[in-house]
N, C-alpha and C positions, 0 to 999 in steps of 0.2 A: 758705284752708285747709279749713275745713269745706265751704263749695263741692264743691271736690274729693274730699273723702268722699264727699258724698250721693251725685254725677256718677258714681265709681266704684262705689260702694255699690249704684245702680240697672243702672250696665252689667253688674257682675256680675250682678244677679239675671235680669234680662232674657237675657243669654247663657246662662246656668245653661240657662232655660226654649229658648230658643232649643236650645239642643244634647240636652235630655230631652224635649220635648216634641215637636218639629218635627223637625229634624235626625235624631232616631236612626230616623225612620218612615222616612227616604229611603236606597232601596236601590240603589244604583249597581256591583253586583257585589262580588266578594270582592275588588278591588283596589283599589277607589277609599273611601275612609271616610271624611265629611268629619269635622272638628272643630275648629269655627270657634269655640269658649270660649277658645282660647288668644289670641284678638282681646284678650281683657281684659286680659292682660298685654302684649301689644304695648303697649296704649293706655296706660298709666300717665304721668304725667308723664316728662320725661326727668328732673326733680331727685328724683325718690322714691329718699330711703332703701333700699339694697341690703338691708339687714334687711328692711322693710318688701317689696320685689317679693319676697323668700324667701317672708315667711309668707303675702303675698295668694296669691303662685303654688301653693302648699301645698293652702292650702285652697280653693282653685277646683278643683284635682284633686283633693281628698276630695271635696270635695262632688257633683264628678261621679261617682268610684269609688262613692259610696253608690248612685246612681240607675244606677249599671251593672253594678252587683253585680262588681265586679273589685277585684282584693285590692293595691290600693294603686299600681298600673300610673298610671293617671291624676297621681295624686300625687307620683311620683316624673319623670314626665318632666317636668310642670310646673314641676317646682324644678327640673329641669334646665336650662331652660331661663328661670327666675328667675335660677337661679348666672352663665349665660351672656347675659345681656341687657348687664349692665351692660360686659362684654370688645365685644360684638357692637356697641354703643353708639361705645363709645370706639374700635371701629374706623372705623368710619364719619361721629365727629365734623365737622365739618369748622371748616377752622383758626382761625374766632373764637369755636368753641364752640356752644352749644346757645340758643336764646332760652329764660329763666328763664316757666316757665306753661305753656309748649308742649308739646302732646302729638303724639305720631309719627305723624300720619295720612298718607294720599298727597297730602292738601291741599294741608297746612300745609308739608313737607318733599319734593312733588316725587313722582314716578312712581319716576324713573330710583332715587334713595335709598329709596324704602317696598318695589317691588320686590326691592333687596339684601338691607335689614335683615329686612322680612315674611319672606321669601322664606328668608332664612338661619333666621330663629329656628324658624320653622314647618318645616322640615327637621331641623332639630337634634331637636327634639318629633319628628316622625313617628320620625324613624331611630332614638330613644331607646325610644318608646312601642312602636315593633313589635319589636325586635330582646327587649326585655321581655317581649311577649306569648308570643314564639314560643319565646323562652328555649333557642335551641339554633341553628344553623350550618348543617346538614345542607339546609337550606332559603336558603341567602344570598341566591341570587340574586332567586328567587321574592321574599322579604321585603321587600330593596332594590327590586325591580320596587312593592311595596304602598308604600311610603317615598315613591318619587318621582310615581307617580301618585297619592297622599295629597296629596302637598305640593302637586301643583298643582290639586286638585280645592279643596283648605282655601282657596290663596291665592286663588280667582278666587271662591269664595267671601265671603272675606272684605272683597276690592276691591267685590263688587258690593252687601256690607253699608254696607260706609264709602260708597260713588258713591247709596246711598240716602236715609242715614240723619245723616251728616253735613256738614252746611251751609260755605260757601264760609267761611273766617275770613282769607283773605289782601285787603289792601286791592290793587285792581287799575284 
């Protein structure tokens, strides 16, 4: 249990820097934006307290809203997507349930399923984050065009953080 604080404790802070420090230097045109912190909520245990991904998702987008001067935009799509983990989850269970300690990586769970689930949640976040930004219609399609090439700029970023960074855990 404490493990898993510290382990989340450090991915936060590490992402945090990762997305203010590094990430917001890289400019890939008005369409593409990555934002690869919402990894920290992918990664949660599958058994974390739904209270608990609310408040961690919360304050991973305050904490980025302060470092991008943006009025609460970060914070709100993160819970958005805190609310929807736990639906997006239990879509994707499969039929004997989750191993209790396991976290969602492409490892541990497979291409074909990190693909769906990354893939869905980090879409829900982008379509949430921009249709917020832009706060208006007039612009849909343009926006949905920023949404889907977002989404896959974030996921291939994010596959190529986890293909780095975290170690083989399945016995083979």
């Amino acid at each position: 249990m404490i493990n898993n604080i510290i382990k989340n404790s450090i991915r936060f802070i590490l992402l945090v820097l990762l997305q203010v420090v590094i990430v917001q230097n890289i400019r890939l045109g008005s369409y593409i934006i990555l934002l690869p912190y919402v990894l920290f909520i992918l990664l949660l245990p599958f058994e974390t307290p739904k209270l608990v991904v609310l408040l961690a998702s919360f304050f991973i987008g305050l904490t980025i809203d302060m470092f991008y001067d943006t009025a609460g935009i970060h914070a709100a799509a993160c819970t958005m997507i805190g609310f929807s983990r736990y639906y997006v989850l239990k879509l994707l269970a499969p039929r004997e349930g989750y191993d209790p300690g396991l976290i969602p990586t492409v490892d541990s769970m497979g291409f074909v399923w990190f693909i769906t689930y990354g893939g869905l949640m980090i879409f829900i976040h982008h379509l949430f984050f921009f249709y917020l930004e832009i706060f208006r219609f007039d612009e849909f399609f343009r926006t949905f065009l920023r949404v889907v090439l977002s989404t896959i700029g974030t996921f291939v970023f994010i596959y190529v953080v986890q293909f780095l960074f975290y170690k083989k855990t399945r016995n083979e």
